[in-house]
Chimera marker file (.cmm) of the C-alpha trace (Angstrom):
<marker_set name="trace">
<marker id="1" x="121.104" y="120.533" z="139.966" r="1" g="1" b="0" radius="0.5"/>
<marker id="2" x="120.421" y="118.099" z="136.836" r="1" g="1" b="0" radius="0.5"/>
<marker id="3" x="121.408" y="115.891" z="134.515" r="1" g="1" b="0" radius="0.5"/>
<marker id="4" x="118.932" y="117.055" z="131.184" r="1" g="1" b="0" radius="0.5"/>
<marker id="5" x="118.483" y="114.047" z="128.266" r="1" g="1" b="0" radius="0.5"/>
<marker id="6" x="116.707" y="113.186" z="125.606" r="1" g="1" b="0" radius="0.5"/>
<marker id="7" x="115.807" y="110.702" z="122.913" r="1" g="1" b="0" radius="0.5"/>
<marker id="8" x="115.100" y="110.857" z="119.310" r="1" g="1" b="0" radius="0.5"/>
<marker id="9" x="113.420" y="108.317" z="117.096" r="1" g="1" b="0" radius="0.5"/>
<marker id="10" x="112.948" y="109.249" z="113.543" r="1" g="1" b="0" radius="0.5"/>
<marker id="11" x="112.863" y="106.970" z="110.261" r="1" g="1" b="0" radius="0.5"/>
<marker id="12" x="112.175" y="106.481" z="106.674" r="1" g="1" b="0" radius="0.5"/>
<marker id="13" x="107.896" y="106.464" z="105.641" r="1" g="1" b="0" radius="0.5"/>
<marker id="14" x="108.735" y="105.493" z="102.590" r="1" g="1" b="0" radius="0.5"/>
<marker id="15" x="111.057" y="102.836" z="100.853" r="1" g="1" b="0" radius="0.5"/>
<marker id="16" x="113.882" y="104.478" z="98.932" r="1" g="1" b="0" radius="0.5"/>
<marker id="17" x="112.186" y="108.016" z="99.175" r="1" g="1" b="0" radius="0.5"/>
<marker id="18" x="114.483" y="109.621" z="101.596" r="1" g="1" b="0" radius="0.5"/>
<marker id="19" x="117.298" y="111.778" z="101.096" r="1" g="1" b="0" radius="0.5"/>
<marker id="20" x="120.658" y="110.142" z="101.732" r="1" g="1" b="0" radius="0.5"/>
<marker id="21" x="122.184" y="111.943" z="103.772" r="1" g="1" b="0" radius="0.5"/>
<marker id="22" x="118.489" y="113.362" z="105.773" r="1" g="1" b="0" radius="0.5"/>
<marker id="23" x="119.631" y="114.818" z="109.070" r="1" g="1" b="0" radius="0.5"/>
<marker id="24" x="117.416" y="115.277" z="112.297" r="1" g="1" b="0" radius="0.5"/>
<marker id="25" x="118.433" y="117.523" z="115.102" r="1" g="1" b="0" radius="0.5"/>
<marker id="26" x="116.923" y="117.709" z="118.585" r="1" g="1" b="0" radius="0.5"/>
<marker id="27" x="118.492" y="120.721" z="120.323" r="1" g="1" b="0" radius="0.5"/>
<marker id="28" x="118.051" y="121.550" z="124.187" r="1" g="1" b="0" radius="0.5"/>
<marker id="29" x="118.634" y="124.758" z="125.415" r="1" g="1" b="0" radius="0.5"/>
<marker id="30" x="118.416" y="126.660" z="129.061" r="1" g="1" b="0" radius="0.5"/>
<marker id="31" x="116.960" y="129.981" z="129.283" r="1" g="1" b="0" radius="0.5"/>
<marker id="32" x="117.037" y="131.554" z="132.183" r="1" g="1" b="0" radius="0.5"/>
<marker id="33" x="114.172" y="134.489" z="132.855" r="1" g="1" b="0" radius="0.5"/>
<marker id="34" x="116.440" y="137.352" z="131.272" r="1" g="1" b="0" radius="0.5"/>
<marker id="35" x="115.675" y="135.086" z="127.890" r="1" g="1" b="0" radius="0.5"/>
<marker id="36" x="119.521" y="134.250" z="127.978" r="1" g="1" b="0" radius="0.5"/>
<marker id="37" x="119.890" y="130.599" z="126.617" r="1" g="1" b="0" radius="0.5"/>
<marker id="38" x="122.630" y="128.080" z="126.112" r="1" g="1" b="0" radius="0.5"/>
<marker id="39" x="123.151" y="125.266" z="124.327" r="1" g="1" b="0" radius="0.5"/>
<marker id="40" x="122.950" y="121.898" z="126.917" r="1" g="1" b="0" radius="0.5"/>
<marker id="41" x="122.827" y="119.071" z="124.558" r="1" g="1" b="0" radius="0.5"/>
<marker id="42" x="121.649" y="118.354" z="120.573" r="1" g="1" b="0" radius="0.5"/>
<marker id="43" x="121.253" y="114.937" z="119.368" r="1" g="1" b="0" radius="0.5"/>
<marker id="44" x="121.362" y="114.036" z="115.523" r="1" g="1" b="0" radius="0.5"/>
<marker id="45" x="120.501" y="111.284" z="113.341" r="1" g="1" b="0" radius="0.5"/>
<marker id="46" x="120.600" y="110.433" z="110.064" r="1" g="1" b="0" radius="0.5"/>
<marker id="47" x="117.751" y="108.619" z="108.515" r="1" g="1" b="0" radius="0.5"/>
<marker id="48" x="118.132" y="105.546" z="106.356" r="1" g="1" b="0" radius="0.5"/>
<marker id="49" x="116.533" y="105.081" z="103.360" r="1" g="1" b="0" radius="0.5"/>
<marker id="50" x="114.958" y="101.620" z="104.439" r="1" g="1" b="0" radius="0.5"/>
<marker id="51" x="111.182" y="102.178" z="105.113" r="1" g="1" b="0" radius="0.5"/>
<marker id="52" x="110.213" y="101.460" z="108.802" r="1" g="1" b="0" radius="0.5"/>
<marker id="53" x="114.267" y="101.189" z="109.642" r="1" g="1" b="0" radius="0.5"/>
<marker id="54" x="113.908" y="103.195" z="112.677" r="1" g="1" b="0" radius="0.5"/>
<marker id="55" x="117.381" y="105.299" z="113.690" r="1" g="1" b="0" radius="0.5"/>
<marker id="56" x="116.894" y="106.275" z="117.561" r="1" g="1" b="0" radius="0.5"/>
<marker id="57" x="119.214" y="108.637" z="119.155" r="1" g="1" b="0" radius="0.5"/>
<marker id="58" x="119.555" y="109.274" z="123.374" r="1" g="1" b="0" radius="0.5"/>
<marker id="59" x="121.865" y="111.380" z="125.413" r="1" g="1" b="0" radius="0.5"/>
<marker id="60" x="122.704" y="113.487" z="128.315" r="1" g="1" b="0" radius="0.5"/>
<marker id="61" x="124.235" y="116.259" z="129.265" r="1" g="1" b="0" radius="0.5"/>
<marker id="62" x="127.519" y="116.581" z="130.284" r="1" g="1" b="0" radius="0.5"/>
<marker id="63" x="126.932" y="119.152" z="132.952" r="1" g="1" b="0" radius="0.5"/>
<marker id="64" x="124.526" y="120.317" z="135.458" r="1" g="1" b="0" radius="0.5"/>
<marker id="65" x="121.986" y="122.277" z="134.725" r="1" g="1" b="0" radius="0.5"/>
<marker id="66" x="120.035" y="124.439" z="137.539" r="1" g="1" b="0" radius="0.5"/>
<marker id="67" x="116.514" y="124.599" z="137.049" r="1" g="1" b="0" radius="0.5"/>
<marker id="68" x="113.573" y="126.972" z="139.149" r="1" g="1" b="0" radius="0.5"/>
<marker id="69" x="110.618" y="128.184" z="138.395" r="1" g="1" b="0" radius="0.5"/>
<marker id="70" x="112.517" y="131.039" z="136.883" r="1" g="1" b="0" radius="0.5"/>
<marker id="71" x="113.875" y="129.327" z="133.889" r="1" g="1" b="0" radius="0.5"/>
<marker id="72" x="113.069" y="127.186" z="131.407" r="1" g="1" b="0" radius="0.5"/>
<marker id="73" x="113.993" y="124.397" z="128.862" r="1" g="1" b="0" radius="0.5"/>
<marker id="74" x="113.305" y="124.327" z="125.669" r="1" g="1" b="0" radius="0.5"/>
<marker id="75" x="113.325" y="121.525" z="122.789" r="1" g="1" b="0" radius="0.5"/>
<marker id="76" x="113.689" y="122.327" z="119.169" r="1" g="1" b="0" radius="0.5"/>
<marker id="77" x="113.147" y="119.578" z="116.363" r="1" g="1" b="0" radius="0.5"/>
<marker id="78" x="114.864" y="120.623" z="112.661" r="1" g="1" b="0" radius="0.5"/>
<marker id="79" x="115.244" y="118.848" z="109.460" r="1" g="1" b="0" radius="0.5"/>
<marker id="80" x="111.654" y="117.146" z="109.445" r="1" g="1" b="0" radius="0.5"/>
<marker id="81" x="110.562" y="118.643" z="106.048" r="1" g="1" b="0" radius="0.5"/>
<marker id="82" x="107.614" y="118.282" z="104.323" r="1" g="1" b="0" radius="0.5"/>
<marker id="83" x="108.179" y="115.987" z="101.005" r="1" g="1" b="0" radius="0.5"/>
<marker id="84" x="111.577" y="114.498" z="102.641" r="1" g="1" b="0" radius="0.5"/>
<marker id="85" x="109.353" y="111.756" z="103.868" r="1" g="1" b="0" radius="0.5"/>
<marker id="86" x="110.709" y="111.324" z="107.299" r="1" g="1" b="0" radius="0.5"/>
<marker id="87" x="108.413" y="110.063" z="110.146" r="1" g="1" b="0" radius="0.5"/>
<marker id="88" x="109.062" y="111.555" z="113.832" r="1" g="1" b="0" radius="0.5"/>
<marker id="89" x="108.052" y="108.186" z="116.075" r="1" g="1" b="0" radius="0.5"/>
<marker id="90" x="106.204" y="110.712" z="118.636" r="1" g="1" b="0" radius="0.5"/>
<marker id="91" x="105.697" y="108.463" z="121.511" r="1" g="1" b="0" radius="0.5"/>
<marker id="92" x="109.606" y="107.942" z="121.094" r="1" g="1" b="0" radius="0.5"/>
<marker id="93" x="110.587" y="111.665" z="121.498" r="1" g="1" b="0" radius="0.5"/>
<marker id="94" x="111.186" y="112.897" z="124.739" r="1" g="1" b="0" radius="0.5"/>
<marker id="95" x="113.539" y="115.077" z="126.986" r="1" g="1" b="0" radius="0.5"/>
<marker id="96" x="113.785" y="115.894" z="130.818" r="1" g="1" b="0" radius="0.5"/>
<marker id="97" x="115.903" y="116.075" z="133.723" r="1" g="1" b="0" radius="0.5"/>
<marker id="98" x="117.060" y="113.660" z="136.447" r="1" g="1" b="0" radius="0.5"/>
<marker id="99" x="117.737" y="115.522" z="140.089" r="1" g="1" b="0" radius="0.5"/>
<marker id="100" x="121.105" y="115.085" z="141.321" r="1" g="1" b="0" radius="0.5"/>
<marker id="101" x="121.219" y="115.960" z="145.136" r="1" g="1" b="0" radius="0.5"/>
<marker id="102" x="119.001" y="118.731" z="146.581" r="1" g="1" b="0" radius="0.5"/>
<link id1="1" id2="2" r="1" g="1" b="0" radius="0.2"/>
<link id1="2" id2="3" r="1" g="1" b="0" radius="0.2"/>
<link id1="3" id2="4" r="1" g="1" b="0" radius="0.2"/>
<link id1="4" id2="5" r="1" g="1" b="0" radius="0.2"/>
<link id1="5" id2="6" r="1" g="1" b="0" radius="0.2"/>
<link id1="6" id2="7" r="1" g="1" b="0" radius="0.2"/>
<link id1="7" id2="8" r="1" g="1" b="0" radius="0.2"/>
<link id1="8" id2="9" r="1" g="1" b="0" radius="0.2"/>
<link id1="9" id2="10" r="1" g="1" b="0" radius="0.2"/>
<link id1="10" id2="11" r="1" g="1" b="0" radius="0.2"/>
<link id1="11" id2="12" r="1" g="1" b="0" radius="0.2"/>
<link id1="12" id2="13" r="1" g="1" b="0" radius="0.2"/>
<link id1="13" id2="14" r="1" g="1" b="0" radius="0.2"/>
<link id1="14" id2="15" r="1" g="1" b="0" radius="0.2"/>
<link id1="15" id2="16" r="1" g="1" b="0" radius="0.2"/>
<link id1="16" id2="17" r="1" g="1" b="0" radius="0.2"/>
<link id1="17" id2="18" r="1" g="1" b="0" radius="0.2"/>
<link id1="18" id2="19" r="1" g="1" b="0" radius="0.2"/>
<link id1="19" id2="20" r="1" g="1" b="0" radius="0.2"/>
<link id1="20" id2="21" r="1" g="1" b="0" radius="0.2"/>
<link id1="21" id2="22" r="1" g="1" b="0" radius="0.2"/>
<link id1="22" id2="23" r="1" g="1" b="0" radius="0.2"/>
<link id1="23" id2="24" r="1" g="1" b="0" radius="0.2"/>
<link id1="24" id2="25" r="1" g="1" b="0" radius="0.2"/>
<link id1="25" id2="26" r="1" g="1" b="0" radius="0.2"/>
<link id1="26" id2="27" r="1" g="1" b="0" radius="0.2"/>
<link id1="27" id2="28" r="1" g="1" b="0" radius="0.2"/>
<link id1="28" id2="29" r="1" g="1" b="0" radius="0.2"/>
<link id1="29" id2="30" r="1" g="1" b="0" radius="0.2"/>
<link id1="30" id2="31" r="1" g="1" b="0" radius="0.2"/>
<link id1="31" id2="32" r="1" g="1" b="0" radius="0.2"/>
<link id1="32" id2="33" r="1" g="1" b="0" radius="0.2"/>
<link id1="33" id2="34" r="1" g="1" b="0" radius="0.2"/>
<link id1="34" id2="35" r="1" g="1" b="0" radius="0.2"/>
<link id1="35" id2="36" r="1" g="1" b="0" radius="0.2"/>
<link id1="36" id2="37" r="1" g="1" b="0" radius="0.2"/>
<link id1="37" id2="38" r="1" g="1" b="0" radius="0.2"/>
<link id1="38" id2="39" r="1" g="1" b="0" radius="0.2"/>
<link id1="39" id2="40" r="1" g="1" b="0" radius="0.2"/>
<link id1="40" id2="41" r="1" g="1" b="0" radius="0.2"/>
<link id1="41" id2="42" r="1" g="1" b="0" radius="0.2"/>
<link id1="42" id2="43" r="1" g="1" b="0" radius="0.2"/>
<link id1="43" id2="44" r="1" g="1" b="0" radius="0.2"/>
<link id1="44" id2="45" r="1" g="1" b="0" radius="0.2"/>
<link id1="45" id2="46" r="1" g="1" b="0" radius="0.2"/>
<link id1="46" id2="47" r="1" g="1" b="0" radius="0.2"/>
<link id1="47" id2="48" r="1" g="1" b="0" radius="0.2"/>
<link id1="48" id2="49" r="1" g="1" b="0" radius="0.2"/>
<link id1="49" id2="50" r="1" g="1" b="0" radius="0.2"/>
<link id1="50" id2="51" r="1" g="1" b="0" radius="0.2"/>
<link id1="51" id2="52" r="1" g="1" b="0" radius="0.2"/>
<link id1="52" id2="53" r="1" g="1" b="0" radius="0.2"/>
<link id1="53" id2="54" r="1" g="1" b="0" radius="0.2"/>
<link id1="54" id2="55" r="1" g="1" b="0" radius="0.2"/>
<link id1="55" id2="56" r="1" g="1" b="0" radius="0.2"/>
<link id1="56" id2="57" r="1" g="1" b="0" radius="0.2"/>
<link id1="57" id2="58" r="1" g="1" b="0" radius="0.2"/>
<link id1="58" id2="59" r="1" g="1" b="0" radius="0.2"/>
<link id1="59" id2="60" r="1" g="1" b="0" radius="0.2"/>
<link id1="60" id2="61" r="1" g="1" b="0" radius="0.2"/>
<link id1="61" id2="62" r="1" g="1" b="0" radius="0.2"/>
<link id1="62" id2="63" r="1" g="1" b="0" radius="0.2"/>
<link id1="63" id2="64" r="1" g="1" b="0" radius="0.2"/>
<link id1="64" id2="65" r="1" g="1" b="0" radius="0.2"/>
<link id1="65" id2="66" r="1" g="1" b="0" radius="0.2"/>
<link id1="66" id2="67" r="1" g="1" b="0" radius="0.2"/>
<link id1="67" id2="68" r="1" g="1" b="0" radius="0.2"/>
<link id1="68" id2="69" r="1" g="1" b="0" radius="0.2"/>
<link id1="69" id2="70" r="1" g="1" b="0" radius="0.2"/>
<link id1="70" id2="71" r="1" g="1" b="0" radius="0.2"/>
<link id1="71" id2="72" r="1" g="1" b="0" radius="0.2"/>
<link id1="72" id2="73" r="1" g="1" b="0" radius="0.2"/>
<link id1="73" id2="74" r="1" g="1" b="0" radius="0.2"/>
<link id1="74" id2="75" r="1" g="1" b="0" radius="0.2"/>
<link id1="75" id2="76" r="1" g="1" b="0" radius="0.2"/>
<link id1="76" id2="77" r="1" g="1" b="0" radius="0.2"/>
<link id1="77" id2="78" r="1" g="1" b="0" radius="0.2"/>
<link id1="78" id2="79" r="1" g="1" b="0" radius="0.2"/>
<link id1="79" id2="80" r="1" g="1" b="0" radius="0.2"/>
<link id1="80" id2="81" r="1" g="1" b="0" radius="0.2"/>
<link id1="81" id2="82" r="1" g="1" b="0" radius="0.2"/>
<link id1="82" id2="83" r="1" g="1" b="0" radius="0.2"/>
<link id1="83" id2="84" r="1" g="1" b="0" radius="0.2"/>
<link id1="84" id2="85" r="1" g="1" b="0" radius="0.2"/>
<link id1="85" id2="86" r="1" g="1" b="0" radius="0.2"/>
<link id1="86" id2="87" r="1" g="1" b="0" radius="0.2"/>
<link id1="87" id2="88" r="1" g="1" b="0" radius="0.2"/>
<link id1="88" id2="89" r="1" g="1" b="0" radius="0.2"/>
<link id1="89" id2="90" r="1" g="1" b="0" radius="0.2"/>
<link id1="90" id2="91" r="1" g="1" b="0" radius="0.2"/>
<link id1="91" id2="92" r="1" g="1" b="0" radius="0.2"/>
<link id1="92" id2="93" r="1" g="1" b="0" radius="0.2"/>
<link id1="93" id2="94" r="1" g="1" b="0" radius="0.2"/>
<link id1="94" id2="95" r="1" g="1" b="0" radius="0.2"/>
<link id1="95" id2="96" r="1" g="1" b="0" radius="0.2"/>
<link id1="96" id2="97" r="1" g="1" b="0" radius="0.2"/>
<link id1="97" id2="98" r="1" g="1" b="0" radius="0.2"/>
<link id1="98" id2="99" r="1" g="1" b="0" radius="0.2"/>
<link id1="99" id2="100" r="1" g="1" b="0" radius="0.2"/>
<link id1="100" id2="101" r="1" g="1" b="0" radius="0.2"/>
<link id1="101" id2="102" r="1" g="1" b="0" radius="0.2"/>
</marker_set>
């Protein structure tokens, strides 16, 4: 079994050019092989509108998850769009799973 987590780390590329209220979401799901999934965690953030003002998000999840060769997880980004100006920090996204017991 595992804990699943993940960080976020999104911000503002330019100075007052962002929408107010700009929402990123980074969604985690668990699908086994029958392509049934389920929600384990989602992270969001809201981007200021100061340039280079990063806004980093982490979390876990709050159960186990079982995971085999069988199944998979899978990460989903939304709300980067193009002309909102927002800047994914890509060596600051990241998800994966810690192995509780055996």
């Amino acid at each position: 079994m595992y804990f699943v987590y993940a960080k976020l780390t999104v911000s503002c590329a330019v100075l007052n050019q962002c929408k107010n209220s700009s929402l990123v979401k980074l969604d985690i799901t668990h699908c086994s092989e029958n392509d049934d999934c389920f929600p384990i965690l989602s992270i969001k953030v809201r981007v200021p509108q100061v340039e280079q003002q990063r806004q980093v998000a982490f979390d876990y999840s709050s159960t186990l998850v079982q995971i085999s060769s069988k199944n998979l997880i899978r990460a989903k980004i939304e709300g980067l769009k193009q002309g909102d100006n927002l800047m994914p920090d890509i060596d600051n996204i990241y998800f994966g799973a810690i192995l509780i017991g055996s």
